[in-house]
Backbone atoms as SQL, in Angstrom:
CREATE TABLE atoms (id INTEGER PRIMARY KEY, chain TEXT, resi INTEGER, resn TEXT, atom TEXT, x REAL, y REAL, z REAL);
INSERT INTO atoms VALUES
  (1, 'A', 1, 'UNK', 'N', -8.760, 19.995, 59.047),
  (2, 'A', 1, 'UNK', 'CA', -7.730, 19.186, 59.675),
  (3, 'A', 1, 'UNK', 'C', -6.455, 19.243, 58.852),
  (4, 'A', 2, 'UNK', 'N', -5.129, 19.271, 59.393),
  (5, 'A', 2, 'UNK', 'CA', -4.007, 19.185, 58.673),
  (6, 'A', 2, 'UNK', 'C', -3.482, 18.006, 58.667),
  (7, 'A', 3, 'UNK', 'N', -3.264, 17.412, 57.443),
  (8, 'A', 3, 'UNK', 'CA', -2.612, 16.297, 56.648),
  (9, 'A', 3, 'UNK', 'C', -1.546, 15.549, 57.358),
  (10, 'A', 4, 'UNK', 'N', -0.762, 16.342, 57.995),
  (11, 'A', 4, 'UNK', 'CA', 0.636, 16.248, 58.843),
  (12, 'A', 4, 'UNK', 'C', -0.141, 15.849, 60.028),
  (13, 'A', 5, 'UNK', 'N', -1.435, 15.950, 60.800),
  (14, 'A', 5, 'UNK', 'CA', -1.380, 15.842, 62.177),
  (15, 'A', 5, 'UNK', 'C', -1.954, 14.949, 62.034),
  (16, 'A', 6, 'UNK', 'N', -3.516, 14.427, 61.047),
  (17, 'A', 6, 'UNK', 'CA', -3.692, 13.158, 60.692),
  (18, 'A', 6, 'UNK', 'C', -2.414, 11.838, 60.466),
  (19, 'A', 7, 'UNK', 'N', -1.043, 12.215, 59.666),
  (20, 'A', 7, 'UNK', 'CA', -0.691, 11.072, 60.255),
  (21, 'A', 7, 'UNK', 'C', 0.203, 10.841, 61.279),
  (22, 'A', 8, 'UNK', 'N', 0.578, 12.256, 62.400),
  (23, 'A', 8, 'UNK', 'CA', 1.297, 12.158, 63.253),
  (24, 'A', 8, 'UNK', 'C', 0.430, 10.706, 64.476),
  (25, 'A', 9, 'UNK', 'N', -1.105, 10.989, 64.253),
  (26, 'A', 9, 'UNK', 'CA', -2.022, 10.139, 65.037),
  (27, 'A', 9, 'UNK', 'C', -2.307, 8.827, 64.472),
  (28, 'A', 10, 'UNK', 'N', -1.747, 8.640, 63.191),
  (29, 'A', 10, 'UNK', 'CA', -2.306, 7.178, 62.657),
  (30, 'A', 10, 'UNK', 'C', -1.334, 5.800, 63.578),
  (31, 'A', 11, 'UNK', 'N', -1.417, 5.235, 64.063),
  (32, 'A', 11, 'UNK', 'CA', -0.621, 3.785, 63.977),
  (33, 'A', 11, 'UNK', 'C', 0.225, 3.374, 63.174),
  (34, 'A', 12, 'UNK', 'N', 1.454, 2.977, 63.763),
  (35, 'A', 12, 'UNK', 'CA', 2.804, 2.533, 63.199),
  (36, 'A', 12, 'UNK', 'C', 2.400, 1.958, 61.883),
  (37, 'A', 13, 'UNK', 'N', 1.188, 0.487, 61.656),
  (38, 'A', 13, 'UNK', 'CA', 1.117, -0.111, 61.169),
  (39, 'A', 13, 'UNK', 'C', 0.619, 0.809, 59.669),
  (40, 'A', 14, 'UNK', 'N', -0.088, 1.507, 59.985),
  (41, 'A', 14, 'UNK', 'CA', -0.843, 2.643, 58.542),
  (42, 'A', 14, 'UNK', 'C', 0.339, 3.554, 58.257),
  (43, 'A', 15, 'UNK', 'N', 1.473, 3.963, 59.157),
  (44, 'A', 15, 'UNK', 'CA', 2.193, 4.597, 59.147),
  (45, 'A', 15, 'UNK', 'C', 3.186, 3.931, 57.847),
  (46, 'A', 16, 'UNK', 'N', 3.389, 2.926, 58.000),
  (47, 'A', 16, 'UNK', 'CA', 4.308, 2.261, 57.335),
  (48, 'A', 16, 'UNK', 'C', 3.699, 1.792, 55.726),
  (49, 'A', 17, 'UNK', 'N', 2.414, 1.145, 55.948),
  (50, 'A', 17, 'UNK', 'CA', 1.646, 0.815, 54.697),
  (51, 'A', 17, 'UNK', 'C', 1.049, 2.117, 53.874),
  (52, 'A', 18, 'UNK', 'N', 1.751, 3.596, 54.289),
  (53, 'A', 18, 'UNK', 'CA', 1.577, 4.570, 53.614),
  (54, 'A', 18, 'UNK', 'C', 2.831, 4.960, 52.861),
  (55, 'A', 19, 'UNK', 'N', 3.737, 4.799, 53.547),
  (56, 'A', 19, 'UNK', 'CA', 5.094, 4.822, 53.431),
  (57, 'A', 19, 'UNK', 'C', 5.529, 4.146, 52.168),
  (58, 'A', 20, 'UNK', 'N', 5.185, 2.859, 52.539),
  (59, 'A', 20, 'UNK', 'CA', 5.291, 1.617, 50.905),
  (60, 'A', 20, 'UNK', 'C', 4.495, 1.924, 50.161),
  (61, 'A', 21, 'UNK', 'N', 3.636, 2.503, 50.388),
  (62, 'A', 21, 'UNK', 'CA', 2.643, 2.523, 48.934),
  (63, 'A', 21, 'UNK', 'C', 3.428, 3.548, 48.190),
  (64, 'A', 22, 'UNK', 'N', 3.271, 4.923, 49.250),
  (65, 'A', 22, 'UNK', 'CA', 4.176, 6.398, 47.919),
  (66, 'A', 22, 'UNK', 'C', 5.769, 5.574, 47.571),
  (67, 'A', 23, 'UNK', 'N', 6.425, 5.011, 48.644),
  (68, 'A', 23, 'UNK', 'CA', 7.721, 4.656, 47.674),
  (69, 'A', 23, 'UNK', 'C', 7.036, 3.687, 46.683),
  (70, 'A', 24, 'UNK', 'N', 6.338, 2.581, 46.461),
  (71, 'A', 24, 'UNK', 'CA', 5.586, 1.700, 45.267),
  (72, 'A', 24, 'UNK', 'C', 5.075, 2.530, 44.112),
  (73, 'A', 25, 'UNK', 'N', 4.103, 3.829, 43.981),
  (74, 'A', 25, 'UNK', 'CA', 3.905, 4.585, 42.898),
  (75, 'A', 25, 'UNK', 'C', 5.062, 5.233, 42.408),
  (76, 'A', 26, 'UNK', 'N', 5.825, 5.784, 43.205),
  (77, 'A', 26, 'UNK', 'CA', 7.170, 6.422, 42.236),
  (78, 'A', 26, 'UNK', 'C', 7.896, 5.428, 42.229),
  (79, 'A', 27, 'UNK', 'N', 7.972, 4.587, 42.563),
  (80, 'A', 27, 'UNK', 'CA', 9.064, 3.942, 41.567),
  (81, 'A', 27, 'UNK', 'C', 8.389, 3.078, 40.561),
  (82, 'A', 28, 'UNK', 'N', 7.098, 2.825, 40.338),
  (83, 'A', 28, 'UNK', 'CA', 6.493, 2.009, 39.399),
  (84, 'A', 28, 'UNK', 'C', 6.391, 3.595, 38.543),
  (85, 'A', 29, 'UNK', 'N', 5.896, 4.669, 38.732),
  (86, 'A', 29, 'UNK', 'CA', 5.966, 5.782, 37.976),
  (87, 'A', 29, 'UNK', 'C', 7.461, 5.866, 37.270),
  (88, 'A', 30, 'UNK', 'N', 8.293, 5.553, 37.624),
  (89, 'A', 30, 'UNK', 'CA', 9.661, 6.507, 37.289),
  (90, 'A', 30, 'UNK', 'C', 9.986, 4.427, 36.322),
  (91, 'A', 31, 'UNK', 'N', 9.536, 3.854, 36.741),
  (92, 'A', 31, 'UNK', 'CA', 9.709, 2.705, 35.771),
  (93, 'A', 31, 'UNK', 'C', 9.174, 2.543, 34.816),
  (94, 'A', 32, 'UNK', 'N', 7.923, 3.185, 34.684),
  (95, 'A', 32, 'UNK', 'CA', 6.667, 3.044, 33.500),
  (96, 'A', 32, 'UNK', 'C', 7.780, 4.386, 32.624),
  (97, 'A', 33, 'UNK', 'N', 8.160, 5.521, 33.015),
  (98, 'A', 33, 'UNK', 'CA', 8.260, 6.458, 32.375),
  (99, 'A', 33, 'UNK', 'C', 9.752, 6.360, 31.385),
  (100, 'A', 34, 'UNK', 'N', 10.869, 5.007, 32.303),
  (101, 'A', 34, 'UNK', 'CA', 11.449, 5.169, 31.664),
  (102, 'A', 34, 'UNK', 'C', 11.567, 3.782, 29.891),
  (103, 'A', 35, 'UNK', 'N', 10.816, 3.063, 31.032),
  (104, 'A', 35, 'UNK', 'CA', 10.308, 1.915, 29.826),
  (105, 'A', 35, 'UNK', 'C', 9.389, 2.711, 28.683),
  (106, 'A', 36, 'UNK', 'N', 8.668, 3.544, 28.591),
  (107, 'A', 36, 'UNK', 'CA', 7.928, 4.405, 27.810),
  (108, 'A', 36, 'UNK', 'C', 9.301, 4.853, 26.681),
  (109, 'A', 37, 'UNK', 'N', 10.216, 5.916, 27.447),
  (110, 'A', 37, 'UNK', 'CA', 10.823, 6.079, 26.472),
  (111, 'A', 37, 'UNK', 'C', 11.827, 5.361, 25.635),
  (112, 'A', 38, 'UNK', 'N', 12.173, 4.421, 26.575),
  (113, 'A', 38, 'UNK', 'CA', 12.782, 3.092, 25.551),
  (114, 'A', 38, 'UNK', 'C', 12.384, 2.628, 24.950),
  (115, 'A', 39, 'UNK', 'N', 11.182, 2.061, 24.743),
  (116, 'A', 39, 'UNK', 'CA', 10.382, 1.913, 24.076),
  (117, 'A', 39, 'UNK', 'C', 9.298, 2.657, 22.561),
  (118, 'A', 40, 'UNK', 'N', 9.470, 3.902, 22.728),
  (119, 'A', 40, 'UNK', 'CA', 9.081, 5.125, 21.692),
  (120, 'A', 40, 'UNK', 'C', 10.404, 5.063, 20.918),
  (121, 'A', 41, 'UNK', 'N', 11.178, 5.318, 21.625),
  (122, 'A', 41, 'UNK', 'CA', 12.439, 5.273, 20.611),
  (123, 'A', 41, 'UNK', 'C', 12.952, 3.960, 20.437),
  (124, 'A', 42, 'UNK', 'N', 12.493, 2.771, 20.391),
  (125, 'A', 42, 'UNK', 'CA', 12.864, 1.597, 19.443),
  (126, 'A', 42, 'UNK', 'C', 11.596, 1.701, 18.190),
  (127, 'A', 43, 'UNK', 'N', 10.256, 1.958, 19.027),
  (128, 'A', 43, 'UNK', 'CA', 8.959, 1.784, 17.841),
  (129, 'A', 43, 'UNK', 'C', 9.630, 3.006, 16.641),
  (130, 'A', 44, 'UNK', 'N', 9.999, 4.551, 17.281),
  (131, 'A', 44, 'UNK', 'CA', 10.462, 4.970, 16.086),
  (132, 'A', 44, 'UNK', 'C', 11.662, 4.370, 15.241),
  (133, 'A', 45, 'UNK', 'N', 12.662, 3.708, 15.339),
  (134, 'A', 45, 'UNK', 'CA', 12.806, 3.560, 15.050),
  (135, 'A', 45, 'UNK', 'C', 13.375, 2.484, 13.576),
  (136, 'A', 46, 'UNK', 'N', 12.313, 1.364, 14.527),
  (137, 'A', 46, 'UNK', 'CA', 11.451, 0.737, 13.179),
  (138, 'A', 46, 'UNK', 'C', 10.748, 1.136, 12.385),
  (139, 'A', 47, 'UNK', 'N', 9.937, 2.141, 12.475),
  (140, 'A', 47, 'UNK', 'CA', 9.532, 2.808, 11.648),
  (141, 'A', 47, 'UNK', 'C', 10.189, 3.566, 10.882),
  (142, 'A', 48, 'UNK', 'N', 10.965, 4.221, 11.403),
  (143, 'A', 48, 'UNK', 'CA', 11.759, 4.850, 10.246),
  (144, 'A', 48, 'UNK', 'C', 12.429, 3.734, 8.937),
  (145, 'A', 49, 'UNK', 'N', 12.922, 2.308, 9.751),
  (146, 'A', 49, 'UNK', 'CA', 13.826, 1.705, 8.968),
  (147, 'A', 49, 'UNK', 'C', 12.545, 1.143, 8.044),
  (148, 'A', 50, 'UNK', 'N', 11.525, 0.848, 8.429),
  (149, 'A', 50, 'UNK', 'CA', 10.285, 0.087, 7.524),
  (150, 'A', 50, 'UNK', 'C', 9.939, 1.857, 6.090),
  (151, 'A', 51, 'UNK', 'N', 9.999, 2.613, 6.555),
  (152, 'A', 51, 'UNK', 'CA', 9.639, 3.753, 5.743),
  (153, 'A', 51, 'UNK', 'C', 10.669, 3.435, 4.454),
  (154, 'A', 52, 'UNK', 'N', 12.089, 3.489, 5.167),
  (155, 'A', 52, 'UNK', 'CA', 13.039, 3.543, 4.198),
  (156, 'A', 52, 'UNK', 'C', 12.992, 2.218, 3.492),
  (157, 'A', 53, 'UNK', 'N', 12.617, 1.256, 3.963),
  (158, 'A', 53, 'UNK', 'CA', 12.934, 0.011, 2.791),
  (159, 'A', 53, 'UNK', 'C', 11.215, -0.333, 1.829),
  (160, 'A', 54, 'UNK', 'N', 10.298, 0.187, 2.757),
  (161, 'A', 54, 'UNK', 'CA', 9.162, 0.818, 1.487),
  (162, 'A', 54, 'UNK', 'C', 9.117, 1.801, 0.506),
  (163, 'A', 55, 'UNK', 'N', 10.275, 2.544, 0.839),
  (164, 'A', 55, 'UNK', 'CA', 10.616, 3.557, -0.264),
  (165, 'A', 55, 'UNK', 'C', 11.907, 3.204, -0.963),
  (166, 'A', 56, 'UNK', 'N', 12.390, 2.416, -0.795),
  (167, 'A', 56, 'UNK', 'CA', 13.638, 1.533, -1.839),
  (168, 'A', 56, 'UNK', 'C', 12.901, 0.829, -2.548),
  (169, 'A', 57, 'UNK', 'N', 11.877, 0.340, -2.074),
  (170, 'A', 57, 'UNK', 'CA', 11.422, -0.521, -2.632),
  (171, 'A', 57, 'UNK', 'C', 10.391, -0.074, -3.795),
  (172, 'A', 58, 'UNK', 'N', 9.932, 1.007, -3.797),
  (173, 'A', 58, 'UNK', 'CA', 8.999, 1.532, -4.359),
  (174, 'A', 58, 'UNK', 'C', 9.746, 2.522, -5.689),
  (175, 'A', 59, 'UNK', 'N', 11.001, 2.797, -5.350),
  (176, 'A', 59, 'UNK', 'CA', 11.530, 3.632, -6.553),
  (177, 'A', 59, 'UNK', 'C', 12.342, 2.096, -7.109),
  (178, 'A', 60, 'UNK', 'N', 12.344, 1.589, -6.721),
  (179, 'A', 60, 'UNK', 'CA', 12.886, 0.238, -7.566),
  (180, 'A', 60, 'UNK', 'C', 11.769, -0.317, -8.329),
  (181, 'A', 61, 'UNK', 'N', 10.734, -0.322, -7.926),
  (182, 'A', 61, 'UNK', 'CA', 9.128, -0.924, -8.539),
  (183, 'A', 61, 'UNK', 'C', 9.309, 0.343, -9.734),
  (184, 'A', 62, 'UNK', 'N', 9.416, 1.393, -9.658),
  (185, 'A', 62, 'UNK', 'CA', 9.106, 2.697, -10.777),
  (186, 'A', 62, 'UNK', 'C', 10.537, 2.263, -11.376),
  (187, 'A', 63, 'UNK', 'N', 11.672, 2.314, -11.439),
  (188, 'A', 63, 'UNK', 'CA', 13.208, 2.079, -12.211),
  (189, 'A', 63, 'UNK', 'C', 12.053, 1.011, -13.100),
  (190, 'A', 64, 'UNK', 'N', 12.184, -0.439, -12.341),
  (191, 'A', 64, 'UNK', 'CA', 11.959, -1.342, -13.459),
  (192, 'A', 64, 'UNK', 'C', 10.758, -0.997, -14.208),
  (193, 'A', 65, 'UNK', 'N', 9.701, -0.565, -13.774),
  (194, 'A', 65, 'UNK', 'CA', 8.899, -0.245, -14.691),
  (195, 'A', 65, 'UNK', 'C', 8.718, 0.801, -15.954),
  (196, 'A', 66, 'UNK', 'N', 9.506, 1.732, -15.894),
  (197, 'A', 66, 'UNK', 'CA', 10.422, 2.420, -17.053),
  (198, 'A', 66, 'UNK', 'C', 11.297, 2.175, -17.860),
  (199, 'A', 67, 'UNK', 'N', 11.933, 0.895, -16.964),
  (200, 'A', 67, 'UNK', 'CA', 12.962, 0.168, -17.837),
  (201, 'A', 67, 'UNK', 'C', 12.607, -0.460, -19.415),
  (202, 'A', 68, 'UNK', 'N', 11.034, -1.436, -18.267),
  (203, 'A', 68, 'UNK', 'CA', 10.593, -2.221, -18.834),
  (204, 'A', 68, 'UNK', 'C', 9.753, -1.434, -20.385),
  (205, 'A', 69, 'UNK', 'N', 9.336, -0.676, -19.613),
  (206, 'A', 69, 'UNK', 'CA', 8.512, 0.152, -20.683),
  (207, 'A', 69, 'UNK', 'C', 9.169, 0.715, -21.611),
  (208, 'A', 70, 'UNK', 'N', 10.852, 1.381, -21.653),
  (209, 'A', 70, 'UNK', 'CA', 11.100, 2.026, -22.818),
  (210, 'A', 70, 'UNK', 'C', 11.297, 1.004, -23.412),
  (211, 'A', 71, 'UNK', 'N', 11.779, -0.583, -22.784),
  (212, 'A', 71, 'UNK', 'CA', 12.488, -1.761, -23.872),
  (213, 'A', 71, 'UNK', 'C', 11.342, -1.589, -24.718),
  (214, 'A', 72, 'UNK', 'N', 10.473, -2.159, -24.282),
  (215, 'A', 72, 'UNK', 'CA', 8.996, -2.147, -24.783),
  (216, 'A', 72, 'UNK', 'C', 9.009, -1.421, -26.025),
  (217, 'A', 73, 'UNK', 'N', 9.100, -0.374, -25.795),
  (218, 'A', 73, 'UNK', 'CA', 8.631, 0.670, -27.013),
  (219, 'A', 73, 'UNK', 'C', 9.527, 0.734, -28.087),
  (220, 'A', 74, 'UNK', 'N', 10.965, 0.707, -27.316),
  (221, 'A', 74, 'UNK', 'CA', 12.284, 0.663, -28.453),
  (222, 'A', 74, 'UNK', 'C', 12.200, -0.536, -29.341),
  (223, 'A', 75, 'UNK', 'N', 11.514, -2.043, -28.514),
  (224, 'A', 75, 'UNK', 'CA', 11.373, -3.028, -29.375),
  (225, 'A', 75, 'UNK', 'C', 10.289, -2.612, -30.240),
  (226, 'A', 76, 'UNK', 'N', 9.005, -2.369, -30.067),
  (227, 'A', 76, 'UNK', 'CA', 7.941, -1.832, -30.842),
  (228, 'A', 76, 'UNK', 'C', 8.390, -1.128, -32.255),
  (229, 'A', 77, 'UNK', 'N', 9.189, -0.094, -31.725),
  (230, 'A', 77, 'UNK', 'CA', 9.515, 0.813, -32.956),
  (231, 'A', 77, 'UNK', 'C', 10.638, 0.386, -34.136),
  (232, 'A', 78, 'UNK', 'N', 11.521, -1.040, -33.511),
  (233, 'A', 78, 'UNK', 'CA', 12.149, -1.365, -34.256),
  (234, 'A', 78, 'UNK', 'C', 11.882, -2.320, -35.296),
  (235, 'A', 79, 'UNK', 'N', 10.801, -2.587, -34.391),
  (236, 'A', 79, 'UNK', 'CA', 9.785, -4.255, -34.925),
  (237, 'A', 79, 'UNK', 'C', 9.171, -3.411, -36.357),
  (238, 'A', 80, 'UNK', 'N', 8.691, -2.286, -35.859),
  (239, 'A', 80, 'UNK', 'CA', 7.664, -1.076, -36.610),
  (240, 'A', 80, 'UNK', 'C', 8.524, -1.146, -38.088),
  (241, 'A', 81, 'UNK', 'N', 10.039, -0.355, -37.889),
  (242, 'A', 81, 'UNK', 'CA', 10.558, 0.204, -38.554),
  (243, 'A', 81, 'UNK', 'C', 11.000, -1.189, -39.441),
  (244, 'A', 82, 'UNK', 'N', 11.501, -2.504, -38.943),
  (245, 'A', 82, 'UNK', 'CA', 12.049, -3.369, -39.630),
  (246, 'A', 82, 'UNK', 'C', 10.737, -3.794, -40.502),
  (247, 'A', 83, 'UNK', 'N', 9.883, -3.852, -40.343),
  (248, 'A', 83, 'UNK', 'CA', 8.599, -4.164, -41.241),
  (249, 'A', 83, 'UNK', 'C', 8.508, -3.406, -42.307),
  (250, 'A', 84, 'UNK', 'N', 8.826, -1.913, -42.143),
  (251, 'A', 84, 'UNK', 'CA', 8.991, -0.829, -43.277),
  (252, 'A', 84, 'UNK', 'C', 9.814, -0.936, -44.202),
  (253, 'A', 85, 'UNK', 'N', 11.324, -1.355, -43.535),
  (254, 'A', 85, 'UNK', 'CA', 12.194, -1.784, -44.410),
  (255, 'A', 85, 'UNK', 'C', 12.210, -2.720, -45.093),
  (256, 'A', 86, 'UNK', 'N', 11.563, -4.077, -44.798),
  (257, 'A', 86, 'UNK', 'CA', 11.798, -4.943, -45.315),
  (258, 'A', 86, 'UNK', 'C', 10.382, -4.901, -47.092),
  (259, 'A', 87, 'UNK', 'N', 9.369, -3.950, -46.388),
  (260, 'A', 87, 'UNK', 'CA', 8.173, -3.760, -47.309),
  (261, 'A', 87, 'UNK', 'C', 8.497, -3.178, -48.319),
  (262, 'A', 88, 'UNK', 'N', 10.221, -2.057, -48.848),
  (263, 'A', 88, 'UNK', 'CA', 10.329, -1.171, -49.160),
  (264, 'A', 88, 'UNK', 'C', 11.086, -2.094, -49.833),
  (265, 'A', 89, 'UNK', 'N', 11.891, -2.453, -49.553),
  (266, 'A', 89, 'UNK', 'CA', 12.760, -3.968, -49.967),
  (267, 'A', 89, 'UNK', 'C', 12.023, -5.358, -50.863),
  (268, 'A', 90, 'UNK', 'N', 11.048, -5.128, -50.487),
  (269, 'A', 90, 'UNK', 'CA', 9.910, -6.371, -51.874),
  (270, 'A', 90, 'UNK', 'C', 9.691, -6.053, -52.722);
């Protein structure tokens, strides 16, 4: 049977409630598709901005912790050295 002659014979009423349905899927299709991409491109781009302030944040965690660490050691070695001097000095 051909598709076309099935609904040349259907009733106005199926005629029409076929009609609304295909215009109802494409335009709920062509709405899903464009909310999709509005949507991908906001999620990327929180993500990108969350990447970048976990990685500011993370070479700032390493800065201070080098910071902290050479004070550290420079105090150590001076603490070291002033003990020497002062032992050399008694």
């Amino acid at each position: 049977m051909n598709l076309s002659y099935l609904f040349k014979n259907l009733p106005i009423r199926y005629k029409i409630l076929c009609v609304f349905s295909v215009t109802f899927v494409m335009i709920m299709g062509l709405s899903s598709l464009t909310i999709y991409s509005i949507v991908k491109q906001n999620v990327e781009k929180n993500i990108e901005t969350m990447l970048e302030n976990a990685t500011a944040a993370m070479v700032n965690n390493v800065r201070t912790a080098a910071s902290v660490s050479i004070r550290n050691y420079l105090r150590a070695t001076a603490e070291k050295n002033l003990e020497i001097v002062t032992h050399l000095y008694q």
